[in-house]
VMD Tcl script that draws the C-alpha trace (Angstrom):
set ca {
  {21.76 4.02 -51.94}
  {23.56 1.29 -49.79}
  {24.32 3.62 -47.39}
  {20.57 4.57 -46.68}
  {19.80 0.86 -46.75}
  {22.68 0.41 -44.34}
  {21.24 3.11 -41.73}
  {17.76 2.18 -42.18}
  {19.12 -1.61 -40.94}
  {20.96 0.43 -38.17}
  {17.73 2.19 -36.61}
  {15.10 -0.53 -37.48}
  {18.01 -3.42 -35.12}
  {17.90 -0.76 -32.53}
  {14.33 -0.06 -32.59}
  {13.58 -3.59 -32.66}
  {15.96 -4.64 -29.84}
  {14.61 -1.84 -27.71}
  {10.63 -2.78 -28.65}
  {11.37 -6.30 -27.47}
  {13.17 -4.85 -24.32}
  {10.22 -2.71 -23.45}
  {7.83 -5.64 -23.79}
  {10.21 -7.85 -21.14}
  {10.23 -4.56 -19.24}
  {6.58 -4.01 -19.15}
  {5.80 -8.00 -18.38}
  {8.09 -7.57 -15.28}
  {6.02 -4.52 -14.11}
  {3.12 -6.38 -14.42}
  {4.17 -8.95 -12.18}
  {5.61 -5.81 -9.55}
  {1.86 -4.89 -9.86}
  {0.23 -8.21 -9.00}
  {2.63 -8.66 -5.72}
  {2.27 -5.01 -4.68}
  {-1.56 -3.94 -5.62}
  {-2.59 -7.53 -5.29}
  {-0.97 -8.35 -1.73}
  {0.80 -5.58 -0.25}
  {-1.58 -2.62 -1.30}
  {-5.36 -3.98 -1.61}
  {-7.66 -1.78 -2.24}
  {-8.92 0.64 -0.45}
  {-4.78 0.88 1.03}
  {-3.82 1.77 -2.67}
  {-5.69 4.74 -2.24}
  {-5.37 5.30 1.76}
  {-1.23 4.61 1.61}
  {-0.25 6.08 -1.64}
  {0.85 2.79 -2.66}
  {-0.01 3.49 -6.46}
  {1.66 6.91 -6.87}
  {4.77 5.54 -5.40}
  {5.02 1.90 -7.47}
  {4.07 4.17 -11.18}
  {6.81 6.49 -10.57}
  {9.25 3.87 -9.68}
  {8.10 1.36 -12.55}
  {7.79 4.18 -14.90}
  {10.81 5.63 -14.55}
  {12.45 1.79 -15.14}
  {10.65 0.74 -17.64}
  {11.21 4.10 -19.52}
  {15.06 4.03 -19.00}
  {16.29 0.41 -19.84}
  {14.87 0.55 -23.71}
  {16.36 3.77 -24.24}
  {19.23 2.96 -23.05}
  {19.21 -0.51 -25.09}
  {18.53 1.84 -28.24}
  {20.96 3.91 -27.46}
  {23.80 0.65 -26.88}
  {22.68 -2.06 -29.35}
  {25.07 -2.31 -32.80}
  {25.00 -5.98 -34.30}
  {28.68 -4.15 -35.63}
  {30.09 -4.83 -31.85}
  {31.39 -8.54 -31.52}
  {28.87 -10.59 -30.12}
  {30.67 -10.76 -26.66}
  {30.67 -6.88 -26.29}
  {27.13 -6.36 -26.98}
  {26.14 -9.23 -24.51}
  {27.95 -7.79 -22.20}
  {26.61 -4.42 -22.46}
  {23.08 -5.84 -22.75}
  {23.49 -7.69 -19.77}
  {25.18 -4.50 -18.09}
  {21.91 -2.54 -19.01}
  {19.54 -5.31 -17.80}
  {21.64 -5.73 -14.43}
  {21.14 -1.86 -13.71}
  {16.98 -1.95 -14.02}
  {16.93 -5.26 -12.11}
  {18.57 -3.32 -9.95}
  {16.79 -0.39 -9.50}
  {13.36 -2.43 -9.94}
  {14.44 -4.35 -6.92}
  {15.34 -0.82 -5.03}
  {12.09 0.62 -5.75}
  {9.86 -2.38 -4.61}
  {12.42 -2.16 -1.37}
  {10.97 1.44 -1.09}
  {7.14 0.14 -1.52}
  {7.52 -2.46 0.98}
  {8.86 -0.16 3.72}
  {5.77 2.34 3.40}
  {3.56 -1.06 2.47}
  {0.50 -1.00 5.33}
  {0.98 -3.99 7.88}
  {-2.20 -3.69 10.13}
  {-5.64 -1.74 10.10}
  {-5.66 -1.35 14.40}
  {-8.71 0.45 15.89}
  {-7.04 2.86 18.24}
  {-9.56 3.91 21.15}
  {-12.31 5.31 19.20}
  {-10.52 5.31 15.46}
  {-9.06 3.27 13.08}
  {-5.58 3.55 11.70}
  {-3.17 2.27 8.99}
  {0.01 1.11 10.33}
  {2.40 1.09 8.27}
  {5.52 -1.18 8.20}
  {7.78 2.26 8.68}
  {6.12 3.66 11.53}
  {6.30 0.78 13.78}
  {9.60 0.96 16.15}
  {11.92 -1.89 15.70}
  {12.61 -2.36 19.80}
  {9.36 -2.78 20.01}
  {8.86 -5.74 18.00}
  {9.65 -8.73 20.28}
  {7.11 -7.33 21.96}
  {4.20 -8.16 20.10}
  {1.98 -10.94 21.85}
  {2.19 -14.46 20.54}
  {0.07 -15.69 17.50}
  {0.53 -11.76 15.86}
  {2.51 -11.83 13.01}
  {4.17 -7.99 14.05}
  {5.15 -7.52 10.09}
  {2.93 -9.53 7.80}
  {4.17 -10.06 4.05}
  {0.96 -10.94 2.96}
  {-1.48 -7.97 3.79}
  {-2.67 -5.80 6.29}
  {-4.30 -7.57 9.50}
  {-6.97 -6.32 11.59}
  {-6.06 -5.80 14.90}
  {-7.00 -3.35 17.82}
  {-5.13 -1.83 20.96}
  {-5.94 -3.02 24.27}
  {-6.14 -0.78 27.87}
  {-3.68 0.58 29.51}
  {-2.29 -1.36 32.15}
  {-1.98 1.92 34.42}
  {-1.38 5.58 34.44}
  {1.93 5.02 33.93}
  {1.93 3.21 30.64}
  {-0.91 5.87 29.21}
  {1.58 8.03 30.64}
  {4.20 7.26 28.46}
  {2.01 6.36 25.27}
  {0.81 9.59 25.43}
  {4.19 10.86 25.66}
  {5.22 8.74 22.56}
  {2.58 9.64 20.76}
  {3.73 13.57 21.06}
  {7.01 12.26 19.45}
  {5.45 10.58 16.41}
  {5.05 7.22 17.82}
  {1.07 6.38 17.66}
  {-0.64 4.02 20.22}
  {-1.88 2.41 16.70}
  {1.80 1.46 15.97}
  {2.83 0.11 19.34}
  {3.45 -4.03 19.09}
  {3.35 -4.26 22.89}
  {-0.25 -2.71 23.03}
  {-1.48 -4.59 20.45}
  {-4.04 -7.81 20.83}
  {-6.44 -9.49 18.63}
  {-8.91 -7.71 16.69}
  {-11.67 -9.63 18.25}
  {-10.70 -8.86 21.90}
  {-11.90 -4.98 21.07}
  {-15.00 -5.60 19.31}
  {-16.98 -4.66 22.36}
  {-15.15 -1.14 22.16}
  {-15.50 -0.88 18.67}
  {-19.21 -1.04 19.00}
  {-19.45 0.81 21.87}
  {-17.45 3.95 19.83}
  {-19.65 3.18 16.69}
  {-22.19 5.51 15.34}
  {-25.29 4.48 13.03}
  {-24.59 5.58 9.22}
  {-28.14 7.16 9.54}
  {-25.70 10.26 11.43}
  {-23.50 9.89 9.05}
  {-26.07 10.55 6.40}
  {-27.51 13.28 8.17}
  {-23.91 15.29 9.12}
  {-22.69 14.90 5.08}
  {-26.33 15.01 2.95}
  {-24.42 16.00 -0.05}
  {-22.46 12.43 0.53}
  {-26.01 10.32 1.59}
  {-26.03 9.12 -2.19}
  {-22.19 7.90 -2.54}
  {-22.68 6.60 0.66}
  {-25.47 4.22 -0.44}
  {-23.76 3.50 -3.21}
  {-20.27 2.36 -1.65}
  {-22.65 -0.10 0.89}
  {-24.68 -1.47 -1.58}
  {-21.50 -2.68 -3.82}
  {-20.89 -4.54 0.03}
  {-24.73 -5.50 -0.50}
  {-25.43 -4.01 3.24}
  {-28.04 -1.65 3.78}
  {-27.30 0.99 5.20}
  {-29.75 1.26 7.96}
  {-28.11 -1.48 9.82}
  {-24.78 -0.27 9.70}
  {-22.50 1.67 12.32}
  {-19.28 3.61 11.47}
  {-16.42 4.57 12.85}
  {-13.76 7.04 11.28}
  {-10.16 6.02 10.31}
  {-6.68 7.83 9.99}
  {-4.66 7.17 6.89}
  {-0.91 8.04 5.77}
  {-2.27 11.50 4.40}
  {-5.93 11.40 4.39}
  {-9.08 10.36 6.66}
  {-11.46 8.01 5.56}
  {-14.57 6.09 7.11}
  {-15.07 1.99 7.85}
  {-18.38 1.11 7.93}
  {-18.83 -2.15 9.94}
  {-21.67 -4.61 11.52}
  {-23.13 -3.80 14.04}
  {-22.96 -6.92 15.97}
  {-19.71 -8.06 14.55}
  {-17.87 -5.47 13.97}
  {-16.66 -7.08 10.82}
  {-14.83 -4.76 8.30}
  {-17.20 -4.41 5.80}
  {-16.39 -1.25 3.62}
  {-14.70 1.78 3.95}
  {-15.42 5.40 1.42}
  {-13.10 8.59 1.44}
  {-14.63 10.55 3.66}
  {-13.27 12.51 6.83}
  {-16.57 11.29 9.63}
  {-14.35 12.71 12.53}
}
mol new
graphics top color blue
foreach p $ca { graphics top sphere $p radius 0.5 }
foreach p [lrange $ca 0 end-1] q [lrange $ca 1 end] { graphics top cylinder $p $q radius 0.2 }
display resetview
């Protein structure tokens, strides 16, 4: 009898120790989540940069891993120093990988929506080439930590430098990602309209798409005859930003490829 009572004390202080270490666990992730889906990854980028299948498998596999292991450490037996020490060894090693794997999101994290001749594109911080950094014209912040800006690249200066943008491009190295060809958003708003088609063409290439299409613009409260679009290039997919048409304001973007 006492030595059922004994192991039912054993497993109900682990279980215990590791419940209260999942719920520290899982109130950590939360805050992950506000800083990454809240600034890093707004919506629609959560979608467009695969920021949400990379931060669940990162946060999953921590928050899974440190209460096991805590169930499979804690003994009130051990001297108190001992099982501090091992608790603080198991807490040290998610902090640590916690902090590793919102390193990982922030590297892929989208700095800039840039429209890029007659597209937009997510840039993200990854793609855009170090030595090329000081080169990004004053009042741009090349590498924002607060969410993606909206910017757009400028002309070519000659045949020269489309010569060897081109060129880069070929090699992985987008005009879209370029700091030296980048200027303010509202310095290309007379391209982006020129480029921009009426949703009405939209509506009438995709018909099967004419009713989500409504749908996404009226959530913006825009209707839809107004509107222009313009396609975009994501990390692994191609969506489309619908925006005004004397403005060019961002105004809402759908999953769909309008190339």
């Amino acid at each position: 009898m006492t030595m059922t009572l004994t192991s039912f004390d054993f497993w109900r202080d682990r279980l215990r120790a590791s419940a209260i270490h999942l719920g520290i666990s899982l109130s950590i992730a939360a805050l992950a989540a506000l800083l990454v889906f809240g600034i890093w990854y707004p919506y629609p980028y959560r979608e467009i940069s695969g920021g949400r299948e990379l931060f669940l498998i990162v946060v999953t596999v921590d928050v899974i891993l440190g209460p096991l292991i805590t169930l499979a450490v804690f003994n009130r037996k051990k001297p108190w120093t001992e099982l501090r020490r091992d608790l603080a060894f198991v807490g040290l090693i998610q902090l640590s990988a916690l902090a590793y794997g919102l390193w990982t999101v922030s590297v892929a994290r989208p700095v800039h929506l840039v429209f890029e001749i007659d597209r937009f594109r997510v840039v993200h911080a990854i793609e855009v080439e170090p030595e090329l950094l000081n080169r990004a014209p004053k009042g741009i912040n090349a590498m924002p930590w607060t969410g993606p800006s909206l910017l757009s690249v400028r002309a070519f200066k000659d045949r020269n430098e489309s010569f060897e943008a081109t060129m880069a491009a070929l090699q992985g190295v987008t005009i879209g990602a370029r700091p030296d060809l980048w200027q303010s958003y509202a310095a290309g708003v007379p391209d982006v309209l020129k480029v921009a088609k009426p949703v009405a063409n939209l509506k009438t290439r995709f018909p099967q798409q004419a009713a989500d299409i409504d749908q996404v613009l009226q959530k913006a409260s825009k209707s839809p005859q107004t509107l222009l679009y313009v396609p975009m290039v994501g990390r692994k997919s191609f969506w489309t930003v619908f925006v005004d048409p004397t403005t060019a304001d961002v105004l809402a973007t759908m999953p769909l490829d309008s190339f």
